[in-house]
N, C-alpha and C positions, 0 to 999 in steps of 0.2 A: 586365271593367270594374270599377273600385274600384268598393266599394260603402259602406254607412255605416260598417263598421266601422273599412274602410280609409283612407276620408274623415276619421274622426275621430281614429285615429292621427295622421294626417297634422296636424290641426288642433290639437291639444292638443302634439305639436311643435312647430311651428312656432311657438306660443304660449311657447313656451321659450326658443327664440331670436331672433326678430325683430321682439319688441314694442317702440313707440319707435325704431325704426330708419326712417333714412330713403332712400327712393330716388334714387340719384345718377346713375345710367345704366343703358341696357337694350339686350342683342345682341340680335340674331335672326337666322338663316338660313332662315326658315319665315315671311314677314307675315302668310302667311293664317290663321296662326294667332290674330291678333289681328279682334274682328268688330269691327262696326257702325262702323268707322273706321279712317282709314289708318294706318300703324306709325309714321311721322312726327305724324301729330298726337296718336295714345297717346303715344310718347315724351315732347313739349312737356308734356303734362297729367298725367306721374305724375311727372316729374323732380322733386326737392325735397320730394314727398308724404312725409309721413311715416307710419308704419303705428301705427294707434293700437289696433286690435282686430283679432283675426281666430277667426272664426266658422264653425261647418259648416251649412247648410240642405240636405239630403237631400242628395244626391252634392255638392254646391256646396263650393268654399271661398269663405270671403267675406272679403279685406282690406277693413277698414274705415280709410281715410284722413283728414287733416285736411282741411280744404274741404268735406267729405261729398263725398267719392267713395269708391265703393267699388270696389274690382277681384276681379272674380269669376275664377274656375278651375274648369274642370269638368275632369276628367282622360279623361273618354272611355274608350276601348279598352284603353288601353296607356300612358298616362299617370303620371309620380308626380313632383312638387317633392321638390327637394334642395338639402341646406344644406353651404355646404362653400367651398373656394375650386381655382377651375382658372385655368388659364393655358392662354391660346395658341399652338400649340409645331406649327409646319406645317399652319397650320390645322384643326387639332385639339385641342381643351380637351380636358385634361391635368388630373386632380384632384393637388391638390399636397401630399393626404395618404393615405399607404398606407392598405390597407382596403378595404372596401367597394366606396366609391367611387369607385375605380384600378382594383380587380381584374371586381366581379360585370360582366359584358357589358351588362347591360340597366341600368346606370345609364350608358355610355355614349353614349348618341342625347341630346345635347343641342342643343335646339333653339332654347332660350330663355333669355338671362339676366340675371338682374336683379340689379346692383352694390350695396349697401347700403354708409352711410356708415363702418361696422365694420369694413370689409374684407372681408366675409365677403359672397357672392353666395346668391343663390336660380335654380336652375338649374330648368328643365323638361324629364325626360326621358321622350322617348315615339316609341316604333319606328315608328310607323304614323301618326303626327303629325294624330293625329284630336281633340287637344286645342281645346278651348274658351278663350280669354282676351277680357276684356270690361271694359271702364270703364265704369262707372256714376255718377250722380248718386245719391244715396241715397236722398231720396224718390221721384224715379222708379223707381227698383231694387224698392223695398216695395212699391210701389203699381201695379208693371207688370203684365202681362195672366200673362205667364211662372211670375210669383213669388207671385202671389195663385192660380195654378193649383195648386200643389204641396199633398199633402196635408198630413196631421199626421204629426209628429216622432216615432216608437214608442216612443223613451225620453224625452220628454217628461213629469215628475211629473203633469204635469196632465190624459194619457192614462189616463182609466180604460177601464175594462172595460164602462162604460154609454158612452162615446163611442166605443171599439174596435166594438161591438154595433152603434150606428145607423149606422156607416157604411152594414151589409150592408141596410137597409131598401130602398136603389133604386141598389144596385149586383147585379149577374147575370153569371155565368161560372165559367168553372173556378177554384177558387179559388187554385192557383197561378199564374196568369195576373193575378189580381187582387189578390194579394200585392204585384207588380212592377210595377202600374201607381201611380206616382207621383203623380198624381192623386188615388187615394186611400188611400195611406201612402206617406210619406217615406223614400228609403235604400235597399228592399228590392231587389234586384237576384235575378238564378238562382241563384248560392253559396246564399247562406241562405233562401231560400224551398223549397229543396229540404232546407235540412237543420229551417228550421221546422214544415215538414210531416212531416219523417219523425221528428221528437220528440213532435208532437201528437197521430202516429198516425193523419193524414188524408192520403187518397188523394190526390196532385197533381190527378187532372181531377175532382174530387167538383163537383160543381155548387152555388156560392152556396145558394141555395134548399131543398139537403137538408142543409146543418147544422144542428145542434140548440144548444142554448145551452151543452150540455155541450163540444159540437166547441168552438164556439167560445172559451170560455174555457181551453179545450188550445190553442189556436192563438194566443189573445192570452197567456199564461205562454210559451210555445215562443216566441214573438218575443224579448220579453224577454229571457229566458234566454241565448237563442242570440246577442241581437246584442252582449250587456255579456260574454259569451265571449268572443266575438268581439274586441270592443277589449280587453279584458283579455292577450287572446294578438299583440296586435299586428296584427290582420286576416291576410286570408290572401296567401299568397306563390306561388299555384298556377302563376303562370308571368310575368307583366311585374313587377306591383304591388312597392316598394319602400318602407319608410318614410324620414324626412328626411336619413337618416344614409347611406341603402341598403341598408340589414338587411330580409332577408326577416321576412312575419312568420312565425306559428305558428300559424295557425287552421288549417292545411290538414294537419296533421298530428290533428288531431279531429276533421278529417269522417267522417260516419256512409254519407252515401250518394251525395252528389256526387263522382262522376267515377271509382265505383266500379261500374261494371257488372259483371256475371258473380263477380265477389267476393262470399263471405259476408257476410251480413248478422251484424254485429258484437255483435247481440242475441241474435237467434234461429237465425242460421245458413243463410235462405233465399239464394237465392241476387237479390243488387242487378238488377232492373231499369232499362232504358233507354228513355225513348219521348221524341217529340216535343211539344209543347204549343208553338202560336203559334210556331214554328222554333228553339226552345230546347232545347237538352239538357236531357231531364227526368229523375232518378234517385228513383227509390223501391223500398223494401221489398213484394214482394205478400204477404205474409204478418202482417207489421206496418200495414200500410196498407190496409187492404182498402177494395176499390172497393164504394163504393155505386151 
């Protein structure tokens, strides 16, 4: 699943080309892809919207519309937006520019697309079509039960170290478990909770409750660190995820310990561990990580 770093690639693209553009039409082969309302009346209601802003909120994207709608993207499993133009050719869209978006397989599965007045579409490609698309009103979008659940943003300036701390006051668990609960931080997904752990030097199933303040400020710096990597390198490209263009990124050529089992540990040379946590592939160092 994209996570934030991939989410803000995506976003900080998109911001480059489809600010002020407007929506003129929309395919689909896929309507369930579309919630809380039928693909006929999404259509009616973004036709003519224009895109005035768009936003990442933890995995979310968020087009910000004139009218105050906003049209939300969650990319799911296997999901990623593309910019580009295809044509119809045997019922099959056809990118009609070499590269990328022609040759890699996995920017193929388009399910979704959205005509922009430039000529230039917005595509949704996702194999397993577990994507999220959503219209919204904008104060009810801020104000819904969904979007006032999510926690705080980890690259957020306004994230210190004294509000990273009180989250752990009346939260309990392994703390890579509670890395990836969304509820309380924003983005985190398995990729980087396994590699923020294994920079902080704490054990994926270490229990809330025995960190010390030293843990803990290794673990809010290893956020940090790892997630502005992260987007710096393009997020990662481990197997669906593509940026706007269809370019894999580069963060998975950095990983430390994710999806390295039985491989040297790249510090110390033990050998990467694999375990379960909540049905997640969990990767860590025993030697760098020692279990409390």
């Amino acid at each position: 699943m994209p996570e934030l770093p991939e989410v803000e690639t995506t976003v900080n693209g998109l911001k480059k080309k489809v600010l002020k553009r407007t929506f003129l039409d929309i395919w689909t082969d896929s309507p369930k892809l579309i919630k809380k309302i039928s693909f006929q009346d999404f259509k009616k209601k973004i036709i003519k919207r224009k895109i005035i802003a768009v936003k990442r909120r933890a995995k979310n994207i968020l087009f910000f519309l004139d009218q105050d709608y906003v049209l939300l993207v969650h990319l799911k499993m296997t999901g990623h937006l593309l910019i580009g133009k295809w044509k119809n050719e045997n019922k099959k869209w056809i990118s009609q520019k070499i590269g990328s978006l022609s040759i890699d397989p996995f920017n193929r599965f388009l399910h979704l697309i959205f005509f922009l007045d430039n000529g230039s579409q917005i595509a949704l490609s996702d194999l397993r079509k577990f994507a999220k698309i959503e219209l919204w009103n904008k104060k009810e979008l801020l104000g819904s039960k969904e979007y006032l659940a999510i926690g705080p943003e980890p690259l957020d300036p306004g994230f210190t170290f004294k509000k990273f701390k009180n989250l752990f006051c009346f939260k309990k668990g392994k703390i890579k478990q509670v890395l990836m609960d969304q509820s309380f931080i924003a983005g985190i997904g398995n990729i980087y909770a396994n590699e923020i752990l294994f920079f902080a030097k704490i054990h994926p199933e270490t229990k809330t409750e025995k960190l010390t303040q030293d843990n803990l400020k290794k673990i809010y710096q290893a956020i940090k660190k790892v997630l502005k990597t992260g987007i710096k390198q393009g997020g990662s490209s481990i197997s669906d995820y593509r940026n706007i263009f269809g370019e894999k990124g580069n963060y998975q050529k950095k990983l430390k310990v994710y999806g390295r089992s039985g491989k040297k540990c790249l510090v110390c040379g033990e050998t990467i561990k694999k375990i379960t946590i909540s049905t997640r592939s969990t990767f860590f160092c025993p030697k760098c990580q020692i279990k409390k």
